[in-house]
C-alpha positions as CSV (number, residue, x, y, z in Angstrom):
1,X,176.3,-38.3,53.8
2,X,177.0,-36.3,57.0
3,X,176.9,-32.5,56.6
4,X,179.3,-30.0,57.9
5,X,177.8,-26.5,58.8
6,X,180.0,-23.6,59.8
7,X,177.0,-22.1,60.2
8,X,178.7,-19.8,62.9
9,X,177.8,-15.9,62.1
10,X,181.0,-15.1,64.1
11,X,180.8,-12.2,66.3
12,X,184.6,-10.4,66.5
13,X,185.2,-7.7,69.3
14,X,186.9,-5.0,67.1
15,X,188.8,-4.3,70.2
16,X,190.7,-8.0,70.4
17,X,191.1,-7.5,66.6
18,X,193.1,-4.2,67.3
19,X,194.7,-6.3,70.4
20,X,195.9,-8.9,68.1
21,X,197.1,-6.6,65.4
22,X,199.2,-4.4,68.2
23,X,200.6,-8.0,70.1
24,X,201.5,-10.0,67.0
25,X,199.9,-8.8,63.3
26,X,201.5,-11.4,61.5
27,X,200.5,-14.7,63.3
28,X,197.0,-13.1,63.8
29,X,197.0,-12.8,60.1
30,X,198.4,-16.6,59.5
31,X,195.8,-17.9,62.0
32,X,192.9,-16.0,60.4
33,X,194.2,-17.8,57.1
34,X,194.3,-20.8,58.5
35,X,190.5,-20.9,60.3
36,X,189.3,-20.5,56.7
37,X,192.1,-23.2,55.4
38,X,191.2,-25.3,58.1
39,X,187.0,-25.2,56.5
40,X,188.6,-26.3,53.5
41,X,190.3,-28.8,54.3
42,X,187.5,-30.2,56.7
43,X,185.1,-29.6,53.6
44,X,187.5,-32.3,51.3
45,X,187.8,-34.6,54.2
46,X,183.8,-35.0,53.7
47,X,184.1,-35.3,50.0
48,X,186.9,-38.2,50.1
49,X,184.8,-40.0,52.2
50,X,181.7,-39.5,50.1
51,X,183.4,-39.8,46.9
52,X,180.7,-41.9,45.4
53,X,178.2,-39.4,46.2
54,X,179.5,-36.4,45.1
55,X,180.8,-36.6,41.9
56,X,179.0,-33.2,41.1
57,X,179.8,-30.3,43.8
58,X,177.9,-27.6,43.3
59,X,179.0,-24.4,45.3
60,X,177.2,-21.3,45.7
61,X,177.4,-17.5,47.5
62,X,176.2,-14.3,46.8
63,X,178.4,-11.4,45.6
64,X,181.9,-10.9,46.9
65,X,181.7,-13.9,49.0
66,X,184.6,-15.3,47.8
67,X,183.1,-18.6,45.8
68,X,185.0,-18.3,42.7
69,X,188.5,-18.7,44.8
70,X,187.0,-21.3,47.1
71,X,186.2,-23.3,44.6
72,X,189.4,-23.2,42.8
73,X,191.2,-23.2,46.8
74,X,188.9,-26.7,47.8
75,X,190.1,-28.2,43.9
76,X,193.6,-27.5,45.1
77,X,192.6,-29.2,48.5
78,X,191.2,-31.9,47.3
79,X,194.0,-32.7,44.5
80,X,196.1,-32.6,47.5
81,X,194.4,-36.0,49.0
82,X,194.5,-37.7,46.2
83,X,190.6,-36.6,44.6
84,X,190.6,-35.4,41.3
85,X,189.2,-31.6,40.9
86,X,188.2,-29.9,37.9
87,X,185.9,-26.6,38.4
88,X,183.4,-24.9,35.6
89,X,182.4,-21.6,36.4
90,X,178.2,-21.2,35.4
91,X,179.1,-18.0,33.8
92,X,180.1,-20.0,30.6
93,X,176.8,-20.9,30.8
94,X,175.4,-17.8,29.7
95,X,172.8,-17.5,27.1
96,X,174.1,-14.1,25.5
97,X,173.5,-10.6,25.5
98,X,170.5,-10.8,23.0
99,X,168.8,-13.4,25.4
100,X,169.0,-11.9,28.8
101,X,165.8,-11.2,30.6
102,X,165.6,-7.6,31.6
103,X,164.9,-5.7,34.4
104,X,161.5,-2.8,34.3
105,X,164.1,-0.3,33.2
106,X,165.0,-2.3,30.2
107,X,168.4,-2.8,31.3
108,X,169.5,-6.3,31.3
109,X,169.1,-8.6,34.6
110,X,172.3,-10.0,35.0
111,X,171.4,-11.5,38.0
112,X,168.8,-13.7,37.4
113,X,168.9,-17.7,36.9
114,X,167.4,-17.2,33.7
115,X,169.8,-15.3,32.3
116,X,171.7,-19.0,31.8
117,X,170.9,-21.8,29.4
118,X,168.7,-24.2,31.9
119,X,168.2,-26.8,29.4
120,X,171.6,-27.0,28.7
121,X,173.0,-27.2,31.8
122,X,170.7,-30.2,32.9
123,X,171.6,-32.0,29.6
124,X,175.6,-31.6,31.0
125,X,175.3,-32.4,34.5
126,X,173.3,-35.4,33.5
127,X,175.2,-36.6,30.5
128,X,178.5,-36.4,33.1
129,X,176.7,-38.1,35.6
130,X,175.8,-40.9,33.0
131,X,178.8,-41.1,30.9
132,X,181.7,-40.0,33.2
133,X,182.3,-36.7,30.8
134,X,180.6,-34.0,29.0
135,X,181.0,-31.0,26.5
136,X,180.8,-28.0,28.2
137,X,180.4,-24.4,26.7
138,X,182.7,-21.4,27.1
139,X,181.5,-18.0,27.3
140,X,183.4,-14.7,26.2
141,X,182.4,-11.6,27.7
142,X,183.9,-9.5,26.1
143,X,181.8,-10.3,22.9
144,X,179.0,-11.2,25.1
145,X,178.0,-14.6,23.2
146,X,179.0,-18.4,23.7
147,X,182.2,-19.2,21.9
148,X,181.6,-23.0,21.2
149,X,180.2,-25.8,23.4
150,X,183.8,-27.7,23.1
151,X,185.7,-27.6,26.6
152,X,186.0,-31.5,27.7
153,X,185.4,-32.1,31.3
154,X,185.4,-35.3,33.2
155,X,184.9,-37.1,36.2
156,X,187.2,-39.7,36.9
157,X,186.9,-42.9,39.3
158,X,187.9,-40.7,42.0
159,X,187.0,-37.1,40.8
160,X,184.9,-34.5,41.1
161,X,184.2,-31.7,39.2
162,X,183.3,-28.0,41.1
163,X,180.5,-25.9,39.3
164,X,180.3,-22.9,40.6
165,X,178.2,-19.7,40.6
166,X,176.1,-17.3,42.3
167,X,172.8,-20.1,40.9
168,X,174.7,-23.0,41.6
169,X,171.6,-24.0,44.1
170,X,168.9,-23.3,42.6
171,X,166.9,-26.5,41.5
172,X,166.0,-25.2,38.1
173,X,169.9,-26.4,37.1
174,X,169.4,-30.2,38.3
175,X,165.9,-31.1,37.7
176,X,167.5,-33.6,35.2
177,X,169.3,-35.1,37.8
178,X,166.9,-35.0,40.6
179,X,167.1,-38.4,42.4
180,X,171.2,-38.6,41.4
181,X,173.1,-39.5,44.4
182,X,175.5,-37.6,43.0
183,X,175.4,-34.3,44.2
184,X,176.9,-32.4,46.8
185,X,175.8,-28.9,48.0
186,X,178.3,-25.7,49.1
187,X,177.1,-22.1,50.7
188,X,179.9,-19.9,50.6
189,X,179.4,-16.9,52.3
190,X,180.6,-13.8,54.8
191,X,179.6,-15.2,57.8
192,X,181.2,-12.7,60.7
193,X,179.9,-9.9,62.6
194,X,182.4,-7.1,63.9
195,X,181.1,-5.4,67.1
196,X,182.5,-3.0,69.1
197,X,181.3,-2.0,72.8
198,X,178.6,-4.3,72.1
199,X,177.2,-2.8,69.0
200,X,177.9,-3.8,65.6
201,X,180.3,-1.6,63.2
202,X,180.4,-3.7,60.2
203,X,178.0,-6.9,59.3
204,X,178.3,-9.5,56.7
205,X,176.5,-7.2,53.4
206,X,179.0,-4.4,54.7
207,X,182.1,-6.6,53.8
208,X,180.3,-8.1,50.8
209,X,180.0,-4.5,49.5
210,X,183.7,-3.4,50.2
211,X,185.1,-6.2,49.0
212,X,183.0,-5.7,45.2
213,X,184.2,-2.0,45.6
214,X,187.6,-2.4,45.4
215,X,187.1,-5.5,43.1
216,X,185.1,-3.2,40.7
217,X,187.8,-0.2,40.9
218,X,190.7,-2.5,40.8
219,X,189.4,-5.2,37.7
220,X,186.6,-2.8,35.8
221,X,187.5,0.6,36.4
222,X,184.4,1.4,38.3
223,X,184.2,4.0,40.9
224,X,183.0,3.0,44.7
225,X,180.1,5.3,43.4
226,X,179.0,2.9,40.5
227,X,179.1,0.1,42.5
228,X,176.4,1.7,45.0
229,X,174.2,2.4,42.4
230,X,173.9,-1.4,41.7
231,X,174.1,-3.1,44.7
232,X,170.8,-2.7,46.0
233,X,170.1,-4.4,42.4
234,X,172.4,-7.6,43.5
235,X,171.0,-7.5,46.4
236,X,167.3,-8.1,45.4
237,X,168.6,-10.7,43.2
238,X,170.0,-12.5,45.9
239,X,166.6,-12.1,47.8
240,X,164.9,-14.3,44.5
241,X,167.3,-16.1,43.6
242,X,170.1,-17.3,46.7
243,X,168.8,-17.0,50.0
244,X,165.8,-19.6,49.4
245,X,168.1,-22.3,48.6
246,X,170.9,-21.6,50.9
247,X,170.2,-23.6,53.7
248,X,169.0,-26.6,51.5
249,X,172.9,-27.3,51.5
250,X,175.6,-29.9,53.0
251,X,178.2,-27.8,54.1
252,X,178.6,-23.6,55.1
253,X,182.0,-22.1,54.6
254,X,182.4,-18.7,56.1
255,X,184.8,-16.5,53.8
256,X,185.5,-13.6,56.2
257,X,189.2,-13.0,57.5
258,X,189.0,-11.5,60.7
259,X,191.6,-9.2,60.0
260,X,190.0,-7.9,56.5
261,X,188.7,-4.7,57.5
262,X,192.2,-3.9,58.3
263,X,192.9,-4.0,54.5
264,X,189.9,-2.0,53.1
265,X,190.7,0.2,55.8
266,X,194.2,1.0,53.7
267,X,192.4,0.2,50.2
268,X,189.1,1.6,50.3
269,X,189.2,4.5,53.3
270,X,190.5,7.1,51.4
271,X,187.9,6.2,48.1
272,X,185.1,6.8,50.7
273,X,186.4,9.9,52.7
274,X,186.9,11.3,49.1
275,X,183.4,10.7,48.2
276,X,181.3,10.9,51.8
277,X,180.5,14.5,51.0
278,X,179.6,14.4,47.6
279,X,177.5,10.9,47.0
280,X,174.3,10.8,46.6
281,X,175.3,7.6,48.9
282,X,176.5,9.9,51.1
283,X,174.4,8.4,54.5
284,X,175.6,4.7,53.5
285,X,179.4,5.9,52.9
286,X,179.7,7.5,56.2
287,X,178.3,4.4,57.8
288,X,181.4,2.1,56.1
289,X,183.7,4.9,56.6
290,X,182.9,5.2,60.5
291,X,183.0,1.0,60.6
292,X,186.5,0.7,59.0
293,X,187.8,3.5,61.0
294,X,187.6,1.3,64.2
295,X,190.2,-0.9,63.3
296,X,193.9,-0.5,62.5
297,X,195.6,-0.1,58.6
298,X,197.5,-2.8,57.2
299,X,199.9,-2.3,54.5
300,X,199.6,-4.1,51.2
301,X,203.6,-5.9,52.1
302,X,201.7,-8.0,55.1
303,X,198.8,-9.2,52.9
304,X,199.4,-13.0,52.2
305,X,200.0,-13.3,48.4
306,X,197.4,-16.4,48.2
307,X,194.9,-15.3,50.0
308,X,192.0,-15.8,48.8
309,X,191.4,-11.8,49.4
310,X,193.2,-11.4,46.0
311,X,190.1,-12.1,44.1
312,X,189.0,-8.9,45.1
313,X,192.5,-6.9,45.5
314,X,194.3,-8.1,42.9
């Protein structure tokens, strides 16, 4: 199988951003769309010619970088050449409130791989693999339990089904399936750099962080605050339990819109300059605050209803 890497780490002059923005804001919009369109459709192209050897797609990325979309985005894509798509998300793969390892605090580790149901999820990936289809589980959160084991999925002749999830890489989950030809690995991350006069203003973990702020404020009710206090927590989780496997992968999408900054600057500036003074995050708020106030605002009526942005601003 040959791989595709956008293993780019973009760097974006803040000043051709602004340029753009000032000359034409909605075709630089539409063209930022489309570079992350265009990894998409790239990615299927692979996958269709592959389709032997990838019936089981299993795409990974940190926090906030956009996987749950992109999975759901590249099904769509994929339906669209004629490949049949179905995506399972590994949170229904939970083991339950009661179960979860825990963290020295005794609060519960949400971010660790073994906070799932391992032996489970090797029995389904290789049962599907074997027999074409599989009972899958379905988790409710709001109870914090599994619901039933009863959600059908199946790969056709010329299918594939998506898992994805923050542990979608980690070997723990396919050590059934080891040898399988099968398989076919995804990083989804932010993969951009925004500099400005030749230093850097915001950097990949800054947009990952904005983008769960506003997600958290807008979907949970959480204050910019809250989310500080855990992501240094995500963060260390993604140190154990992502970044060793994430270049053990066949393809790198990037997530990042270049002109994204631009909409926390109208989302999320006022949150910060609200709390800068008053945080005990105070030094890291200032730091976002004087990144996002390099670039221009953008109004929420020029923000493309599908982009994939909406999984964090509704």
């Amino acid at each position: 199988m040959k791989d595709i890497i956008f293993d780019r780490y973009s760097i974006i002059d803040v000043n051709a951003v602004n340029k753009q923005f000032e000359s034409d804001m909605q075709k630089f919009i539409s063209d930022c769309e489309q570079n992350y369109t265009s990894q998409l459709e790239a990615t299927a192209a692979v996958i269709k010619q592959n389709i032997q050897k990838c019936q089981i797609i299993l795409l990974a990325g940190p926090s906030a970088s956009g996987k749950t979309t992109t999975a759901h985005k590249l099904a769509q894509t994929l339906k669209n050449i004629g490949i049949g798509a179905n995506v399972v998300s590994l949170d229904d793969f939970y083991l339950g409130k009661e179960l979860y390892p825990k963290l020295p605090d005794g609060s519960y580790d949400f971010e660790s791989v073994y906070a799932l149901d391992l032996d489970l999820i090797n029995k389904c990936f290789k049962t599907l693999l074997d027999e074409g289809s599989c009972y899958f589980p379905r988790y409710d959160f709001y109870t914090g339990s599994r619901v039933g084991v009863d959600n059908l999925i199946e790969i056709s002749d010329n299918g594939v089904v998506i898992v994805e999830g923050i542990h979608a890489l980690n070997p723990l989950l396919t050590q059934s399936v080891e040898s399988a030809a099968g398989i076919m690995r995804i990083y989804v991350s932010v993969r951009t750099k925004f500099m400005l006069d030749g230093a850097p203003v915001l950097v990949p973990k800054d947009i990952r962080l904005m983008r769960r702020m506003v997600r958290d404020e807008k979907f949970r009710n959480w204050s910019p605050e809250k989310t500080l206090d855990i992501w240094e927590n995500v963060l260390d989780g993604e140190r154990k339990y992502i970044n060793p496997y994430r270049d053990d992968v066949n393809i790198k999408i990037d997530s990042t819109l270049d002109y994204e900054p631009s909409v926390f600057h109208y989302y999320l500036l006022p949150f910060l300059n609200e709390l800068k003074n008053k945080s005990v995050h105070s030094e890291r708020i200032e730091q976002l605050c004087s990144g996002l106030n390099s670039f221009k605002d953008i109004k929420e009526e020029f923000i493309p209803a599908d982009t994939h942005l909406r999984e964090f601003i509704g």
